[in-house]
PDB file as gemmi writes it, atoms N, CA and C in Angstrom:
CRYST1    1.000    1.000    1.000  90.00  90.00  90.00 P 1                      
ATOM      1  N   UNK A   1      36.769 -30.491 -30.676  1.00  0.00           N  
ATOM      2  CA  UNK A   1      36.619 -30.328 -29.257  1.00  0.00           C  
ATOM      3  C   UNK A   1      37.939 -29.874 -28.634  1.00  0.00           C  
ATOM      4  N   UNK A   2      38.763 -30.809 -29.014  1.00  0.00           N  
ATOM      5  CA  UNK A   2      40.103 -29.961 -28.484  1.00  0.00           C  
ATOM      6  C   UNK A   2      40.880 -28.478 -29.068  1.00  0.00           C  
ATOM      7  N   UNK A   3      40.464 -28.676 -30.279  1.00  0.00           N  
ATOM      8  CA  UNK A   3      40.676 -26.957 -30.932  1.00  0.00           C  
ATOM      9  C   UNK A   3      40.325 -26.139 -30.168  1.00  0.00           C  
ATOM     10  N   UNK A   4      38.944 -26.142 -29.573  1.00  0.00           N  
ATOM     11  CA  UNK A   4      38.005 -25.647 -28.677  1.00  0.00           C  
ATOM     12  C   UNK A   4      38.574 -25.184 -27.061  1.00  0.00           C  
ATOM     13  N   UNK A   5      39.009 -26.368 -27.234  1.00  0.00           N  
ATOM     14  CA  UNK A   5      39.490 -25.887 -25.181  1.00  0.00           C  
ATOM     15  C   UNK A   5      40.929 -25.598 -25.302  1.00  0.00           C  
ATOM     16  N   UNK A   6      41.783 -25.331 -26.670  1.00  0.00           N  
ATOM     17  CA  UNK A   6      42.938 -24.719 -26.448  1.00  0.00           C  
ATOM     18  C   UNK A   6      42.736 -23.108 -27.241  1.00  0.00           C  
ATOM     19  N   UNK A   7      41.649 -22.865 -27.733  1.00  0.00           N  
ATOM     20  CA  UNK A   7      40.614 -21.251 -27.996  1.00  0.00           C  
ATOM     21  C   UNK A   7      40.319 -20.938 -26.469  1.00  0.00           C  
ATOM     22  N   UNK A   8      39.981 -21.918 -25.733  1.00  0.00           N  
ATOM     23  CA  UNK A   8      39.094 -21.244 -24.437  1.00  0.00           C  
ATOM     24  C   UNK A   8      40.776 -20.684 -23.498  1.00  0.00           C  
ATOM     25  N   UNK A   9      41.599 -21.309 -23.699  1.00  0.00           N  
ATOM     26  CA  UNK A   9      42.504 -21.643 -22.830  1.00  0.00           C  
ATOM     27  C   UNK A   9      43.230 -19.894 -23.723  1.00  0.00           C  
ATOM     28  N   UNK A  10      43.501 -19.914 -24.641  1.00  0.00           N  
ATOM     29  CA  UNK A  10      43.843 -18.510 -25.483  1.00  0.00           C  
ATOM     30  C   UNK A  10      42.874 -17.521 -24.880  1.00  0.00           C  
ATOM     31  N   UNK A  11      41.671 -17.580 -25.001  1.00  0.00           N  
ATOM     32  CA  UNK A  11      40.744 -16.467 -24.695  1.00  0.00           C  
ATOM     33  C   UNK A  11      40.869 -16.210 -23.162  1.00  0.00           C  
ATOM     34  N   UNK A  12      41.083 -17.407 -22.178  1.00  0.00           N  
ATOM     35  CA  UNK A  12      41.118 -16.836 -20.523  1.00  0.00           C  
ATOM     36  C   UNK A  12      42.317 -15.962 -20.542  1.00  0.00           C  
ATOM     37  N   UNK A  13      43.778 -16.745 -21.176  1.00  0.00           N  
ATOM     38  CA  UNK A  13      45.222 -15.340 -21.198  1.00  0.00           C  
ATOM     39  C   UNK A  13      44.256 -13.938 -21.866  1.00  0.00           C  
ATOM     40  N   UNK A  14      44.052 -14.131 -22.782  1.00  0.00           N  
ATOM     41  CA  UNK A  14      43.902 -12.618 -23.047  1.00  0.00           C  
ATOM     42  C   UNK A  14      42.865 -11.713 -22.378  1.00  0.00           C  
ATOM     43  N   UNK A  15      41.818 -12.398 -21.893  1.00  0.00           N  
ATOM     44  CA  UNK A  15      40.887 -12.026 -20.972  1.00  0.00           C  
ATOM     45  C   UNK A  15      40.937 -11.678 -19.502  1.00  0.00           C  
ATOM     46  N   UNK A  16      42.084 -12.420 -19.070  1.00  0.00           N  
ATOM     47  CA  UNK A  16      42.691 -11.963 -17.683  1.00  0.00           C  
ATOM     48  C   UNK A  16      44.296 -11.722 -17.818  1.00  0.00           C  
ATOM     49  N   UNK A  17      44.817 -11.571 -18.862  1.00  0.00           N  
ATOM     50  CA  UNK A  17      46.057 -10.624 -18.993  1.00  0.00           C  
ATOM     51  C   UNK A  17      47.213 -11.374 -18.131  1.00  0.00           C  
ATOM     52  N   UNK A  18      46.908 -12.321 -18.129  1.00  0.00           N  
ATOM     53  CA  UNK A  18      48.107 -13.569 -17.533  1.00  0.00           C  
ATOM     54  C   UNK A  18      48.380 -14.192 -18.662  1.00  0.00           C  
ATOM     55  N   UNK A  19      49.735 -14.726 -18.002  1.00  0.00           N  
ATOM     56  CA  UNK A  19      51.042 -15.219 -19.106  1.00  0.00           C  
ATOM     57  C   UNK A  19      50.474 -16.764 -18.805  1.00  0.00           C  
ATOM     58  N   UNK A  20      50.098 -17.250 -17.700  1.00  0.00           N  
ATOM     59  CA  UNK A  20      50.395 -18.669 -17.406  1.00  0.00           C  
ATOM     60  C   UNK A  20      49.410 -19.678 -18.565  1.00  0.00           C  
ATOM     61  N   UNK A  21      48.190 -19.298 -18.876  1.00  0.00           N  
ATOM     62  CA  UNK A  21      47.703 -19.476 -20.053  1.00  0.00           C  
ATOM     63  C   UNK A  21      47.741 -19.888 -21.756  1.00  0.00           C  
ATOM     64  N   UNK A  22      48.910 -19.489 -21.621  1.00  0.00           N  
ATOM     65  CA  UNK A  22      50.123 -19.084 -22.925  1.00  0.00           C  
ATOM     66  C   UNK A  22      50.895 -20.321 -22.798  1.00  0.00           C  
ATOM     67  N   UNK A  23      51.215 -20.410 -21.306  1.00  0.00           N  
ATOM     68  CA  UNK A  23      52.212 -21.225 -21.037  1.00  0.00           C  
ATOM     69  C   UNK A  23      52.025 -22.859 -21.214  1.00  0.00           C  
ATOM     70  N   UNK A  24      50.365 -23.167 -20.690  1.00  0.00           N  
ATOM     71  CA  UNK A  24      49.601 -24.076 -20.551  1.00  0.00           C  
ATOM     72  C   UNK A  24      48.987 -24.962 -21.843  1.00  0.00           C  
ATOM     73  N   UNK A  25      49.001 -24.067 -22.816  1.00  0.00           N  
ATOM     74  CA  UNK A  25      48.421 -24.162 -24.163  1.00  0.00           C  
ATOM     75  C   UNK A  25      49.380 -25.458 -25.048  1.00  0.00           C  
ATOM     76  N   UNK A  26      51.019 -25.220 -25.289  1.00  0.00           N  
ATOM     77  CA  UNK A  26      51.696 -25.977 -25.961  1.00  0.00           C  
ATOM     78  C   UNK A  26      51.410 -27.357 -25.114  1.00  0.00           C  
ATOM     79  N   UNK A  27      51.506 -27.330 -23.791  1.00  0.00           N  
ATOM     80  CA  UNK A  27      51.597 -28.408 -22.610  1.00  0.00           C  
ATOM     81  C   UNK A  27      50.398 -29.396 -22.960  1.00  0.00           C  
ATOM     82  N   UNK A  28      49.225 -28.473 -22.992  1.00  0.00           N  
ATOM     83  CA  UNK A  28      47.599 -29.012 -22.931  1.00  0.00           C  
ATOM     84  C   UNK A  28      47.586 -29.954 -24.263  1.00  0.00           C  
ATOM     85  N   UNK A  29      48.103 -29.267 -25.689  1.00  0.00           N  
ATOM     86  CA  UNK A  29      48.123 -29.679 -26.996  1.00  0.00           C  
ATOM     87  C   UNK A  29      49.253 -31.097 -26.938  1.00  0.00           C  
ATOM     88  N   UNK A  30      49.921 -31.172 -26.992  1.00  0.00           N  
ATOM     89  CA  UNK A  30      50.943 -32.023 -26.263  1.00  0.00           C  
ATOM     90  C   UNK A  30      50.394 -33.423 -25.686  1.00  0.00           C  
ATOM     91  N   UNK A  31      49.679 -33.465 -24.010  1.00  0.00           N  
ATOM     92  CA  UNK A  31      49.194 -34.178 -23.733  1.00  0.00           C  
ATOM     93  C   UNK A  31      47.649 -34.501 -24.277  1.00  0.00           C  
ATOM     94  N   UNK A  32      47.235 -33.897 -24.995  1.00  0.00           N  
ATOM     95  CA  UNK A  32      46.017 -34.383 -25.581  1.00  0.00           C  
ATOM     96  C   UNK A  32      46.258 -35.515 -27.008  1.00  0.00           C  
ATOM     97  N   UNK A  33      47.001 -34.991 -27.530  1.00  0.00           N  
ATOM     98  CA  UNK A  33      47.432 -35.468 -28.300  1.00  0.00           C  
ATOM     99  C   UNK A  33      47.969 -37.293 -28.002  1.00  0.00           C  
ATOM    100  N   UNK A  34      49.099 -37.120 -26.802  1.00  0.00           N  
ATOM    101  CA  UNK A  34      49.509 -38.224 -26.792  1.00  0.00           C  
ATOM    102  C   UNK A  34      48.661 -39.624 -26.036  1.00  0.00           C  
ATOM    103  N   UNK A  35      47.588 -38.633 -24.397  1.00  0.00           N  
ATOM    104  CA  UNK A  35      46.990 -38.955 -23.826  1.00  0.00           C  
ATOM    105  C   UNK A  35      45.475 -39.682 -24.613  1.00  0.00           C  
ATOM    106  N   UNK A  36      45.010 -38.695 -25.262  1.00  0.00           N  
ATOM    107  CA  UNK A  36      43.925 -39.043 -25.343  1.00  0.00           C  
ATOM    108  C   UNK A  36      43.802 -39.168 -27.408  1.00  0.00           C  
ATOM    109  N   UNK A  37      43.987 -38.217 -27.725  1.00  0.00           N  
ATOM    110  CA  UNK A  37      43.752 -38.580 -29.323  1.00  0.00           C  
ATOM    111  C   UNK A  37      44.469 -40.007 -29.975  1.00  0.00           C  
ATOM    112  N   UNK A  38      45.538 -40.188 -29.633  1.00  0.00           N  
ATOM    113  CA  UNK A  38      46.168 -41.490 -30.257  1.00  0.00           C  
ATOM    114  C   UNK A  38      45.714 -42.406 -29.455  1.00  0.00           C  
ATOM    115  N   UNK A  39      45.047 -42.852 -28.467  1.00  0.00           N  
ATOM    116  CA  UNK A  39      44.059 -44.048 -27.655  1.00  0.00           C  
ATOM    117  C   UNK A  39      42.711 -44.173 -28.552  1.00  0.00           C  
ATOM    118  N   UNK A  40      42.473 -42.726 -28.363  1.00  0.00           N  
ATOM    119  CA  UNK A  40      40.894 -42.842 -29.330  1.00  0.00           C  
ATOM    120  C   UNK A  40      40.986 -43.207 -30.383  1.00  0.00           C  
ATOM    121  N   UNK A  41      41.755 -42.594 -31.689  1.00  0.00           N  
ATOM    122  CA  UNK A  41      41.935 -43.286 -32.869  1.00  0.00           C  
ATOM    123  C   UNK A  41      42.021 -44.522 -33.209  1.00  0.00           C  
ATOM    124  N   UNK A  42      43.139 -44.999 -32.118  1.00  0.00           N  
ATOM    125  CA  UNK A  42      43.342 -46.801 -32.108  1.00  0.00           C  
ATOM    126  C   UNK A  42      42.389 -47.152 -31.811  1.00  0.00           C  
ATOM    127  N   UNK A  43      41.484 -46.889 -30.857  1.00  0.00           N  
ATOM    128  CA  UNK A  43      40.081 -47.422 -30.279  1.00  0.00           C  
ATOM    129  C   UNK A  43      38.949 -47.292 -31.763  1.00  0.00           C  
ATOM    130  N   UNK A  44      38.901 -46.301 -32.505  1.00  0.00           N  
ATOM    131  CA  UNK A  44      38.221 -45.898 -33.702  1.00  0.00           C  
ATOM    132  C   UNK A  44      38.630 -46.984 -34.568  1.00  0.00           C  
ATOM    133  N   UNK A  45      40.152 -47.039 -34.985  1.00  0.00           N  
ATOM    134  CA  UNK A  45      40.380 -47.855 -36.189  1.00  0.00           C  
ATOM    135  C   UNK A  45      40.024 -49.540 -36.079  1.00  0.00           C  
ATOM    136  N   UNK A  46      39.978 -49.939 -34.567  1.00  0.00           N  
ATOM    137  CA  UNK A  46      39.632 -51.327 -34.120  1.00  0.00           C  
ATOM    138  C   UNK A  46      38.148 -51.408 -34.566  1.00  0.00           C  
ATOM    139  N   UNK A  47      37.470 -50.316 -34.189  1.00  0.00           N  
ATOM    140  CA  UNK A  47      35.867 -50.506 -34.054  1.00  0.00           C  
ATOM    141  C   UNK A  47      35.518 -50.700 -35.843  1.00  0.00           C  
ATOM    142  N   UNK A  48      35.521 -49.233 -36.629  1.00  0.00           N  
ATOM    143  CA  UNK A  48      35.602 -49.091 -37.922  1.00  0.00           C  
ATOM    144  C   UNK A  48      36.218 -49.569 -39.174  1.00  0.00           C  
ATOM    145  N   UNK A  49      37.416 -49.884 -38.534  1.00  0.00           N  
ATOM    146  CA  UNK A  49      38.443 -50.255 -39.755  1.00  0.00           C  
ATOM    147  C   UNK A  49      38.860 -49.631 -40.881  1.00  0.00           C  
ATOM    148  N   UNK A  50      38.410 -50.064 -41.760  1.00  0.00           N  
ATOM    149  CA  UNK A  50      39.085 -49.558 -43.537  1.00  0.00           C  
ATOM    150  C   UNK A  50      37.708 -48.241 -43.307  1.00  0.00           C  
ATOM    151  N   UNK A  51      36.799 -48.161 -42.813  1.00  0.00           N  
ATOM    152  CA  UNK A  51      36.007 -46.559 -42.811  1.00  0.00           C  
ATOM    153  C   UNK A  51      36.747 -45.878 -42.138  1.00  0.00           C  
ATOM    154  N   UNK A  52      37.001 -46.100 -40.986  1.00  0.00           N  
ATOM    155  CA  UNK A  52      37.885 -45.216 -39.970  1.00  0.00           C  
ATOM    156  C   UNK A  52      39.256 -44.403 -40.947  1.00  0.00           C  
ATOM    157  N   UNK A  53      39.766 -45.528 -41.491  1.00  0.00           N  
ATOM    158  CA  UNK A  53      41.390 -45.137 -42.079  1.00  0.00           C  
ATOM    159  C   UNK A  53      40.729 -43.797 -43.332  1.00  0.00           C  
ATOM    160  N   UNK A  54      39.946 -44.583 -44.293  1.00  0.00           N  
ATOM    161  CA  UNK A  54      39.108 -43.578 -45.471  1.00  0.00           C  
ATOM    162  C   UNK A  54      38.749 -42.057 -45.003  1.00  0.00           C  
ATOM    163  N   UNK A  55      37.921 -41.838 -43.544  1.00  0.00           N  
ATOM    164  CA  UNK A  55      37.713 -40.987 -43.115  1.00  0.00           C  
ATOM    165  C   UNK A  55      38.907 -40.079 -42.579  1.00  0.00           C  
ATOM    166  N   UNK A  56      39.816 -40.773 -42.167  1.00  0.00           N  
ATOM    167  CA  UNK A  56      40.810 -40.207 -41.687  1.00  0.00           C  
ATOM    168  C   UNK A  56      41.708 -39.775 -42.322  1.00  0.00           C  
ATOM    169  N   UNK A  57      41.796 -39.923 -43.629  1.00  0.00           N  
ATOM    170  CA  UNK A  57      42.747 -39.798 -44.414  1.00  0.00           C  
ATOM    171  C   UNK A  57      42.147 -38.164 -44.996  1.00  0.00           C  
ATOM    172  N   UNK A  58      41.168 -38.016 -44.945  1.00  0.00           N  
ATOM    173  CA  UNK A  58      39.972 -36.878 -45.497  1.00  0.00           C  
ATOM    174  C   UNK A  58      40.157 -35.639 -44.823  1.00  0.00           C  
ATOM    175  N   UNK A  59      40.009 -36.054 -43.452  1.00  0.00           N  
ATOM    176  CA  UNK A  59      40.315 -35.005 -41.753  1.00  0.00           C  
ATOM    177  C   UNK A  59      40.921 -35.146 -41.650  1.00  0.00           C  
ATOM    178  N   UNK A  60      41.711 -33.707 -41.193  1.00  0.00           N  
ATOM    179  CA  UNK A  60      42.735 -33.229 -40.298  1.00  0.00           C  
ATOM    180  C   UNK A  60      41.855 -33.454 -38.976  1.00  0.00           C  
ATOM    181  N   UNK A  61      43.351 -34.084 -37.938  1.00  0.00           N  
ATOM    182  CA  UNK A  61      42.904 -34.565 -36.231  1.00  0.00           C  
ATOM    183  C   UNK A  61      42.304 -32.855 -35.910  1.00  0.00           C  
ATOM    184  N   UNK A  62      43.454 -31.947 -35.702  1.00  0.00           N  
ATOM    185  CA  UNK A  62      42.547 -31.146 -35.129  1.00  0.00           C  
ATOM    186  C   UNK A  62      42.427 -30.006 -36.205  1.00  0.00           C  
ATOM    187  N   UNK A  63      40.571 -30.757 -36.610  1.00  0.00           N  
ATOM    188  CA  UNK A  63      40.000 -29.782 -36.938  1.00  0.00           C  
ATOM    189  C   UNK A  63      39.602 -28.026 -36.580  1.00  0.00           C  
TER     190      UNK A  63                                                      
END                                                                             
């Protein structure tokens, strides 16, 4: 999902030929990461446990 909206965020720069897009992308990856993927995981590994860690060890976060 987040692979996804930093593709959409690539495709609007090149689609409307603005820089600020470009700019937004490292920023967006960044706070997703710290904001929301490392909350969820901890929230995952509480719920799941030793499946969560197994699975995770398998996947890359962003797929």
């Amino acid at each position: 999902m987040y692979l996804g909206l930093v593709l959409i965020l690539f495709g609007l720069g090149v689609f409307t030929g603005t820089f600020i897009p470009f700019v937004v992308i490292p920023i967006f990856a960044v706070l997703m990461n710290v904001m929301f993927i490392k909350v969820e995981e901890r929230m995952l590994e509480e719920k799941f446990g030793e499946a969560w860690l197994r699975y995770r060890s398998k996947v890359r976060r962003w797929i």
